[in-house]
FIDO-946965 format. One line per 10 residues: number of its first residue (from 0); their letters; for each residue x, y, z of C-alpha. Coordinates in pm, whole numbers. Example, Ala and Ser with C-alpha at 12.3 -4.5 7.8 and 13.67 -1.06 7.14 Angstrom:
# FIDO-946965
0	as	1230:-450:780 | 1367:-106:714
This chain:
# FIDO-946965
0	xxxxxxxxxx	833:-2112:-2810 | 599:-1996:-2530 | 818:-1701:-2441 | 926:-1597:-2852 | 506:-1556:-2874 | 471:-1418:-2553 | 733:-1100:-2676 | 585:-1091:-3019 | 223:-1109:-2895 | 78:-806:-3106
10	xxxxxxxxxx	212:-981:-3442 | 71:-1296:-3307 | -279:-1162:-3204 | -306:-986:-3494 | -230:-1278:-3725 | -476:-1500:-3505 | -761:-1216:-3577 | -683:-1184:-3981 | -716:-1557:-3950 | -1093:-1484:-3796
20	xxxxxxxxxx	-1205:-1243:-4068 | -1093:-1455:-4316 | -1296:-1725:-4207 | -1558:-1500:-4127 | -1550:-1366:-4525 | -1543:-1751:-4687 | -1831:-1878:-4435 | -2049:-1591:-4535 | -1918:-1629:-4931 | -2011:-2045:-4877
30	xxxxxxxxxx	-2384:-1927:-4696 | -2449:-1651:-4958 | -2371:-1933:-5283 | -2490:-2224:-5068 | -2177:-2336:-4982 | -2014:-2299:-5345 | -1746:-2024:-5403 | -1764:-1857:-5735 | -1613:-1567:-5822 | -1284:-1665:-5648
40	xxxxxxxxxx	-1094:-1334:-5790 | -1358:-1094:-5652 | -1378:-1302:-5332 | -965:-1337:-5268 | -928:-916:-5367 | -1215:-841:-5165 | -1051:-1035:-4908 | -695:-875:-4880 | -897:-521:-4838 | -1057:-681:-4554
50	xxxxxxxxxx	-844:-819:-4336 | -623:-470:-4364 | -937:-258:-4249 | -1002:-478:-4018 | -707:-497:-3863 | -681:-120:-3858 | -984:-52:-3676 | -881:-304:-3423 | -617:-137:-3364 | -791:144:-3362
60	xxxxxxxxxx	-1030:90:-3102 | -723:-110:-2882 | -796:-442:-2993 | -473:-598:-3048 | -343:-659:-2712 | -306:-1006:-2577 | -458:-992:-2222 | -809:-1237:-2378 | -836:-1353:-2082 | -908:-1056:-1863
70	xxxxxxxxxx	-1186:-965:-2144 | -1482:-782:-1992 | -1793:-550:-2132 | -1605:-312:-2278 | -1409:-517:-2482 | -1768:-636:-2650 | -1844:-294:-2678 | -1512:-180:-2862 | -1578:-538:-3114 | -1881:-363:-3199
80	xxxxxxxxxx	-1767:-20:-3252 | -1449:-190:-3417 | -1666:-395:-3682 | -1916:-124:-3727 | -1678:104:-3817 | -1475:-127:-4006 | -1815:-252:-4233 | -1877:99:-4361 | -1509:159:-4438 | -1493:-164:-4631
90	xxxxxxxxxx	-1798:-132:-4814 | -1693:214:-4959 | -1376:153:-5025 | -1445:-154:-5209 | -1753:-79:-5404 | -1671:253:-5509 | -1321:321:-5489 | -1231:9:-5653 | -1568:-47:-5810 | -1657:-369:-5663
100	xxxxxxxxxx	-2005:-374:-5762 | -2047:-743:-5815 | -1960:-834:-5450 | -2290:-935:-5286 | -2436:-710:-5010 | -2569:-976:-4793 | -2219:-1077:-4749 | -2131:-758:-4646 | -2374:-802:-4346 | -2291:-1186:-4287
110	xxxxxxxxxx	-1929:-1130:-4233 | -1953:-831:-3983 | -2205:-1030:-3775 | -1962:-1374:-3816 | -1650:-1128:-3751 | -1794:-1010:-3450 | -1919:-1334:-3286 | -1596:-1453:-3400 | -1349:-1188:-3203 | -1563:-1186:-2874
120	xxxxxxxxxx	-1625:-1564:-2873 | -1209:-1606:-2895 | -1195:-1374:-2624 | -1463:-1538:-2409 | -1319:-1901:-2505 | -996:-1750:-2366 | -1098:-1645:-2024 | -1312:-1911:-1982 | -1017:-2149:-2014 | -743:-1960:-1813
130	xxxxxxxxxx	-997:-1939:-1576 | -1137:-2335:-1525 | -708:-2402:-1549 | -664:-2165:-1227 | -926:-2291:-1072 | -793:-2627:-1132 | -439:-2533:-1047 | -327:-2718:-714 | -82:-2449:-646 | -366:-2210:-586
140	xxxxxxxxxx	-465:-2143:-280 | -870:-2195:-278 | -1010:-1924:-99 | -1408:-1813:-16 | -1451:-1491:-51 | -1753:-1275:150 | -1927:-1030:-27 | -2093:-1024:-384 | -2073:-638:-469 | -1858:-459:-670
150	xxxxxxxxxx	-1585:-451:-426 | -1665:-863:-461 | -1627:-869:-856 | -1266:-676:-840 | -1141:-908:-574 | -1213:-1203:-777 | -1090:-1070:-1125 | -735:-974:-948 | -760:-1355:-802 | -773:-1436:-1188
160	xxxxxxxxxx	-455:-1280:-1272 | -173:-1543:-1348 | 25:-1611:-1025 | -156:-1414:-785 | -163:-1744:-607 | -544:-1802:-566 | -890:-1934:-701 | -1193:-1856:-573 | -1419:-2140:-515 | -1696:-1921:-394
170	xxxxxxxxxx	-1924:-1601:-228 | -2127:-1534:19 | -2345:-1305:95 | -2638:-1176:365 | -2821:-1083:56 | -3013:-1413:-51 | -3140:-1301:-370 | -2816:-1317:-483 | -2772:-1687:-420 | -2704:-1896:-725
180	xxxxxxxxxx	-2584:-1610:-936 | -2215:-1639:-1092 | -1951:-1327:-1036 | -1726:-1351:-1322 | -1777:-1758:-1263 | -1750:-1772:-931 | -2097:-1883:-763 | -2270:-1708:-472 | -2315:-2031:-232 | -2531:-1883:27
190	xxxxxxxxxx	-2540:-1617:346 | -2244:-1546:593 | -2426:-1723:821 | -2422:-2006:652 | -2002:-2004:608 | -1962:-2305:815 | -2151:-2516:650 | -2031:-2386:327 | -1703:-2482:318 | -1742:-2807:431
200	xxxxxxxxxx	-1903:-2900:75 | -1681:-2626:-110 | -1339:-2723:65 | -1128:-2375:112 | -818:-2230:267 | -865:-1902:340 | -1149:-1634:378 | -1094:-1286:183 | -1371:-1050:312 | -1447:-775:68
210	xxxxxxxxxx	-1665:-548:216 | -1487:-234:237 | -1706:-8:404 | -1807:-282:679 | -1919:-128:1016 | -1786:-259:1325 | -2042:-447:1403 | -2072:-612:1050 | -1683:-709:1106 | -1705:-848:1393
220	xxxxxxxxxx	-1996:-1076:1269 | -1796:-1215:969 | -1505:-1242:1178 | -1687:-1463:1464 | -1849:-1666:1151 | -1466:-1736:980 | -1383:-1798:1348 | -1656:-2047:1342 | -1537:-2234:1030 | -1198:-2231:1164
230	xxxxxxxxxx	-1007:-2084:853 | -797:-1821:838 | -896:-1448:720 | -800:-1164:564 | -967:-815:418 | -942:-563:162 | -852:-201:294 | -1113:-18:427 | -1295:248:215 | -1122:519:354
240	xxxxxxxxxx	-760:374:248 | -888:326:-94 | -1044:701:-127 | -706:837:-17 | -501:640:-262 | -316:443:38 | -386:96:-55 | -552:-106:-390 | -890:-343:-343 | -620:-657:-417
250	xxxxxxxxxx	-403:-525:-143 | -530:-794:116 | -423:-772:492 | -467:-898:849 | -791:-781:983 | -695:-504:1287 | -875:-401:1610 | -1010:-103:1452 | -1209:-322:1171 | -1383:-468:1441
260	xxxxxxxxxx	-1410:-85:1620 | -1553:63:1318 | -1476:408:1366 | -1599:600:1046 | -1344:780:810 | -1290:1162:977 | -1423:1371:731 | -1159:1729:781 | -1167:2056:561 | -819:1965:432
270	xxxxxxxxxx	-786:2321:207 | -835:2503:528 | -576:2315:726 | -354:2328:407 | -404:2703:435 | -271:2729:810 | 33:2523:777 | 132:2593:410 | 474:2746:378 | 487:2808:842
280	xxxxxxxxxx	760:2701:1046 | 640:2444:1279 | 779:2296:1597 | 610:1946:1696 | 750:1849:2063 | 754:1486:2174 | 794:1396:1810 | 878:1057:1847 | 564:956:2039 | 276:823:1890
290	xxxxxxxxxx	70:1098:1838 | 383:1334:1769 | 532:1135:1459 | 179:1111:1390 | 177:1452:1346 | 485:1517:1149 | 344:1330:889 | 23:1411:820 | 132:1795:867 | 407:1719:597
300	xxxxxxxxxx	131:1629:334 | 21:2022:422 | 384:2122:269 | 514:2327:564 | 804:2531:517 | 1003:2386:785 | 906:2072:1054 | 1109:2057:1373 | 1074:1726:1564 | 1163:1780:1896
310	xxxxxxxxxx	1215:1509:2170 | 1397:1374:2455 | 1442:1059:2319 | 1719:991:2072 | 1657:682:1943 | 1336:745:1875 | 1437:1064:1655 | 1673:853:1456 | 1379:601:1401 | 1155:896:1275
320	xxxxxxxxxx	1400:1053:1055 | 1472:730:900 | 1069:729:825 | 1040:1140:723 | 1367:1122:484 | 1171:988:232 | 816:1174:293 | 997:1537:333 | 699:1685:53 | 1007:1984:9
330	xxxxxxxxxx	1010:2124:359 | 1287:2142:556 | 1247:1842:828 | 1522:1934:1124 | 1488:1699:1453 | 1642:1815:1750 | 1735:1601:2095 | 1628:1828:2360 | 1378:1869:2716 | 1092:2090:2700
340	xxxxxxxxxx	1165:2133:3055 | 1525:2275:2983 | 1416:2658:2915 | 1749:2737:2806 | 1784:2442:2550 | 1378:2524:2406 | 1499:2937:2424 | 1785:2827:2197 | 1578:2619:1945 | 1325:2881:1887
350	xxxxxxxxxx	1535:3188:1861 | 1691:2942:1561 | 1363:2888:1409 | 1132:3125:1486 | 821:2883:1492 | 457:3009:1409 | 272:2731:1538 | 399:2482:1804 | 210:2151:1841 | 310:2023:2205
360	xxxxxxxxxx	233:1682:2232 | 572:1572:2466 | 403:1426:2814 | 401:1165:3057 | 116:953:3000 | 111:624:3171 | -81:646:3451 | 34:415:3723 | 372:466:3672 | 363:832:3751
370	xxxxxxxxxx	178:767:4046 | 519:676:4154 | 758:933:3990 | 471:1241:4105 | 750:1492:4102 | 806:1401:3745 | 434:1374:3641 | 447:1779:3747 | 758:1903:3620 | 757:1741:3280
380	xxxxxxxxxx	391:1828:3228 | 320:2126:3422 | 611:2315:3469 | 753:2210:3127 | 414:2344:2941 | 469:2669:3152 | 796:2752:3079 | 721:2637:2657 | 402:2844:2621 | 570:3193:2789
390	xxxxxxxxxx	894:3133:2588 | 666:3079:2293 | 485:3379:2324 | 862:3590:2376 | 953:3435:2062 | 655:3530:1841 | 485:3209:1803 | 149:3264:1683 | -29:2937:1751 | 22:2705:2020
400	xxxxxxxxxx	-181:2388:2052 | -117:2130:2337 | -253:1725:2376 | -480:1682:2644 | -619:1380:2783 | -1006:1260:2885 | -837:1144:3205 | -820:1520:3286 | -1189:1504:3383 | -1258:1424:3731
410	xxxxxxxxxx	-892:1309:3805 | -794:1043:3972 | -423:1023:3920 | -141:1258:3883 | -140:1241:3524 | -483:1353:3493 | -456:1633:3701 | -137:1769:3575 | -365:1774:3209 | -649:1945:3331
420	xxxxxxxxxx	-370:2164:3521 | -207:2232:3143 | -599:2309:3015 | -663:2580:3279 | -329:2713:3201 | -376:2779:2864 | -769:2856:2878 | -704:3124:3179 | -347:3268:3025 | -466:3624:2894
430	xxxxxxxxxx	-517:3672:2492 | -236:3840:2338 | -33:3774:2003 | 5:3369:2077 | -355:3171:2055 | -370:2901:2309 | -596:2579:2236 | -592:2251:2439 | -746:1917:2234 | -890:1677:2463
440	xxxxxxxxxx	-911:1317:2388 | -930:934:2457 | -667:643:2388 | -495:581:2081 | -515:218:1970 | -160:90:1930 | 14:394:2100 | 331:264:2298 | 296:95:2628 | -97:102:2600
450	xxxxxxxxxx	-303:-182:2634 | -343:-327:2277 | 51:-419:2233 | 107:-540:2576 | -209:-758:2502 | -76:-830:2168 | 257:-908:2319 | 120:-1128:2604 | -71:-1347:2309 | 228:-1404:2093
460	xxxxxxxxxx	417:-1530:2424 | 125:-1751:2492 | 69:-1600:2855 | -266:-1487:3002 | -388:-1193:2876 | -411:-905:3215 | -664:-713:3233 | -740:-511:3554 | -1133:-576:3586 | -1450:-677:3406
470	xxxxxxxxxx	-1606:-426:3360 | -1300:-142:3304 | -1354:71:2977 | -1162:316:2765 | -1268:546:2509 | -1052:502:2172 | -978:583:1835 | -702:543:1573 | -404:756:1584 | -451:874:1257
480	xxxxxxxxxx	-790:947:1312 | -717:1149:1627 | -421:1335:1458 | -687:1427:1146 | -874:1607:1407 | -605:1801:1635 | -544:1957:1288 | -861:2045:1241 | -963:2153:1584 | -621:2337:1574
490	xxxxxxxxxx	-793:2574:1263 | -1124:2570:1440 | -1037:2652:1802 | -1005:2977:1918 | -780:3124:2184 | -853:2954:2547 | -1089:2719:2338 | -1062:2304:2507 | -1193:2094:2230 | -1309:1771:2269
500	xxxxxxxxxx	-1277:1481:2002 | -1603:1302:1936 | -1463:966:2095 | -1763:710:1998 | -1883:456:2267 | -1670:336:2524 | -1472:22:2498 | -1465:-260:2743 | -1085:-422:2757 | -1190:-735:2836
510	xxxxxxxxxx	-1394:-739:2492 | -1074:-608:2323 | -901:-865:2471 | -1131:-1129:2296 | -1123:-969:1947 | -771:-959:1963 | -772:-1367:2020 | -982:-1407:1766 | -802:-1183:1557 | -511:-1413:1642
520	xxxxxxxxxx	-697:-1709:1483 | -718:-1885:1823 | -1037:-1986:2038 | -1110:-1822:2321 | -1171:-2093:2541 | -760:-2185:2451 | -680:-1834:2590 | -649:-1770:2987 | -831:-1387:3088 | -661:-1287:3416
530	xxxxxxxxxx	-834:-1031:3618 | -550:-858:3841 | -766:-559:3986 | -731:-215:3948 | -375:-28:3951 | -322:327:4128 | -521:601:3965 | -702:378:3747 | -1111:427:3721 | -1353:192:3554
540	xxxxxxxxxx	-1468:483:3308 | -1333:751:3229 | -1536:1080:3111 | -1496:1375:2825 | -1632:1678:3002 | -1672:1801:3357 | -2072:1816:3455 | -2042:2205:3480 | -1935:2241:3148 | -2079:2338:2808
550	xxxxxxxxxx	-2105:2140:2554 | -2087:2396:2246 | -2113:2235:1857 | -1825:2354:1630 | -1793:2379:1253 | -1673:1971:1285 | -1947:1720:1356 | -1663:1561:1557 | -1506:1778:1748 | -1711:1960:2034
560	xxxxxxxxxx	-1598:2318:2247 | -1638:2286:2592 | -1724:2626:2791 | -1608:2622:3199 | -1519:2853:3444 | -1216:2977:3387 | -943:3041:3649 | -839:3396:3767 | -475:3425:3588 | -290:3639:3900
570	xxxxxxxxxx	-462:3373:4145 | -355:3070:3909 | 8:3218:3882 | 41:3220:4256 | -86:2865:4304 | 164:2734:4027 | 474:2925:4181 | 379:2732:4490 | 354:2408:4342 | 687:2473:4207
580	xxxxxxxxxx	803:2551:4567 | 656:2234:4691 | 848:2039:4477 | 1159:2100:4700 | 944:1931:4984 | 1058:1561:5031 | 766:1312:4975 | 433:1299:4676 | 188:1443:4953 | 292:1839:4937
590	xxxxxxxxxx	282:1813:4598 | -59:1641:4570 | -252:1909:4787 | -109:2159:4581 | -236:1994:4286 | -595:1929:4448 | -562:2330:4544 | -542:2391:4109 | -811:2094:4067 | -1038:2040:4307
600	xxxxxxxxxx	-1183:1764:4135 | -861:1575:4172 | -940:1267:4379 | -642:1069:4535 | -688:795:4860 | -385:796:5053 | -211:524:5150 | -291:354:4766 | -130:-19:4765 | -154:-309:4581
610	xxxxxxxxxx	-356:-455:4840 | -586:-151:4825 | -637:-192:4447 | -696:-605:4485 | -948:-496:4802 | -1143:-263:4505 | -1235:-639:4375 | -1375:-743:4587 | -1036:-891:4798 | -1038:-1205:4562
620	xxxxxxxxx	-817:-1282:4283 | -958:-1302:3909 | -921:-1577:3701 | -1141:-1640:3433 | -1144:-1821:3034 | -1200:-1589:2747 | -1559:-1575:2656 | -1718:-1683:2987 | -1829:-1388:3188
């Protein structure tokens, strides 16, 4: 029976509401003739008219639907319009189209205001029941939610849909004038402060915070107070993911590391990226890397006309072509196995393609280990930009934009120095057809091999989280957030330009460490810190720009042009053909000097050991509890 109404629910409803303003009619006939009914023949006419107008302007005005129980303002205000509309198109039709003239007016009057009450008090009666039944429903998961905005009020009508699985039992909020009011039913208990206490008298399961546009700060508050009342959380997307259409406010997830870093949404002139990358041939190398599939993405929402992925790796192309197949936005996607540092290979490829603008983002990045493989380090990064950007420039590229690091400033590893080696290349090449730009930034939260999945990975094998000092700190952002900006610094910058990405505050890992066991739902004092000491090239801080250099504001709040000495070209040609040469040499040390000879600022201590980096602590082993000091 249920389901026969359920599929013939217009019929139904509409029966249910001709029921209404029938009743409406005879209580006003019974209040007009104190409570008599004379004039039955005028009165059961009058009525048939009725209901049909009625009914039509319900219609009308969308009435007739069976969703009661989602019933909001605007359903009140189409009752109104709906009887209004439906009063005046009664009262003509039946006083002077059928000459009705006997029919009382008052009754007229006393039925639209019945009628009305009549339709919005069955709708109210019907949310108010489905609503006290979820909230009674044991299969519901009771959940608190924080926050009593807007974003509040749509969280906890989308927790009144049938089978979404939840009730809410309450809010909270730091705004205590709000206390005691009722969102949609659902009372505002007190401040986030005050959680703990809270859902000891209001039992609950789970937290939903909906605050979209938290800050940081304001995240990691209401995450330390669910922490506090030891229930699990969750969030609604952040502003930013709603704006761009990415996610719905019901979409609930895991609160990440970058909730509780609070970056805000980059704000880029998206028509005049669109404009540059529209309809081009592009060539993205180390595509399968974070920031490089990063990349092909977001540049295939600019509809290119074709997106080369180039990498080394060949499982990870598979893996992003299995991603891009279904995001192609009508360019041609082609990915291509292949070594920058193989000139012949990267000649071939771009005599097929013809690129305009070539995003090089393939590079070794992880520090210590190159402090082992320098060789490597030098001809993957060095040698393998040189040989791109002149083959580049034979082929008619017209753009060329390459990933820097902040570890380029004031070196202290190989990797660093080969970076700032690749920024002096490209800032000192001479200007001719190709424009050369270098983007210089932080770490990318979540990239592979950096610290937030190994610390990830270490907590989900329940080992002590390694972290090479106290008081080491690292400048991040979000991937996408960094990506956003290479493409607009890549519109911006001008030929031997080195933009810098506005990277925030810096981080300390051991406080990343802690969020991420809290994020994990455990205590910190149930979570071993281990301080191991500093690895080979490491620093405690790291910088953005070089104390000689100028700090120039660009058309992007975010994004900042730095202005150096530059390096003579013929000089810097000479230096690199001998770094090449030293490369031959057996042994990291030739190769080193050479490097210090193109940075000066490169800083290496020979001799570098284990012991040496444990003897930078102090020569004691760390071992400490998260969330003592």
């Amino acid at each position: 029976m249920p389901q026969v109404l359920f599929r013939q629910r217009p019929v139904f409803i509409s029966v249910v509401q001709a029921m209404l303003v029938t009743v409406s009619l005879v209580m006003s006939w019974l209040l007009r003739f104190d409570f008599s009914l004379p004039y039955r023949r005028i009165l059961l006419t009058s009525c048939l008219l009725l209901v049909g107008v009625r009914l039509t302007t319900l219609r009308l005005f969308n009435l007739n639907h069976g969703w009661w129980h989602f019933a909001s303002v605007s359903d009140a205000t189409n009752i109104l319009k709906a009887v209004t509309a439906g009063s005046v198109a009664f009262f003509a039709v039946n006083r002077y189209l059928f000459g009705a003239v006997a029919f009382p007016r008052s009754v007229y009057f006393l039925e639209a205001v019945l009628t009305a009450c009549f339709l919005a008090g069955a709708r109210l009666g019907s949310r108010v029941l489905v609503e006290s039944v979820r909230r009674d429903s044991s299969r519901s998961k009771r959940v608190m939610v924080v926050g009593a905005g807007f974003a509040a009020q749509m969280v906890i009508r989308e927790l009144a849909r049938p089978n979404s699985g939840y009730a809410a039992v309450g809010c909270v909020d730091d705004d205590r004038s709000k206390i005691g009011v009722h969102i949609l039913g659902v009372p505002v208990l007190g401040t986030i402060e005050e959680l703990e206490i809270l859902v000891e008298d209001n039992p609950a399961e789970e937290i939903l915070i909906a605050i979209p546009s938290a800050s940081g700060s304001q995240m990691r508050r209401i995450t330390d107070a669910c922490q506090k009342a030891k229930l699990p959380f969750k969030t609604v997307p952040t502003l930013s993911d709603i704006i761009r259409g990415e996610a719905s406010i019901n979409q609930f997830r895991e609160v990440r590391l970058e909730d509780l870093l609070g970056r805000e949404s980059v704000q880029i002139d998206l028509e005049a990226v669109r404009n540059q990358i529209a309809a081009r041939t592009i060539i993205v190398t180390g595509a399968a890397g974070s920031i490089g599939s990063e990349l092909c993405r977001q540049i295939l929402d600019y509809r290119p006309a074709r997106l080369i992925c180039l990498d080394q790796s060949e499982t990870g192309l598979f893996l992003l072509r299995l991603e891009l197949d279904t995001r192609q936005n009508d360019a041609q996607v082609a990915f291509r196995v292949a070594d920058v540092t193989d000139g012949e290979r990267v000649r071939s490829l771009l005599s097929e393609f013809s690129p305009e603008i070539i995003f090089h983002a393939a590079a070794y990045k992880h520090v210590p280990l190159m402090e082992s493989n320098v060789q490597e380090a030098v001809k993957n990064n060095v040698l393998g930009l040189l040989s791109l950007v002149g083959l580049a420039d034979e082929s008619g590229c017209k753009n060329f934009v390459m990933i820097s690091s902040d570890k380029a400033v004031n070196p202290s590893n190989i990797m660093g120095a080969t970076k700032r080696t690749c920024e002096l290349i490209l800032s000192s090449r001479p200007q001719n057809e190709m424009r050369c730009v270098s983007v210089r930034f932080g770490n990318v939260l979540g990239s592979s091999g950096s610290v937030v999945p190994v610390l990830t990975q270490q907590l989900h094998n329940h080992v002590p989280l390694t972290v090479t000092h106290p008081d080491i700190k690292r400048f991040f952002m979000t991937t996408r957030e960094a990506v956003a900006l290479v493409l607009q610094a890549f519109v911006i910058g001008k030929h031997g330009d080195i933009l810098v990405l506005d990277m925030g505050e810096q981080v300390r890992i051991v406080d990343l460490a802690r969020a991420l066991i809290r994020l994990s739902g455990k205590s910190e004092r149930d979570v071993e810190i281990r301080f191991t000491g500093l690895r080979e090239g490491e620093k405690l801080s790291e910088e953005l720009f070089y104390e000689r250099e100028e700090v120039i504001p660009t058309s992007c709040e975010k994004i900042k042009r730095t202005k150096g000495p530059l390096k003579d070209w013929p000089e810097l040609c000479r230096q690199l053909e001998e770094l090449r040469a030293s490369m031959c040499v057996d042994g990291a040390a030739p190769v080193r000097a050479k490097m210090k000879e193109i940075v000066p600022e490169y800083f290496f201590p020979t001799g570098i050991s284990k012991q040496t980096c444990d003897e930078s602590l102090g020569e004691r082993t760390f071992r400490a509890v998260a969330g003592d000091d």
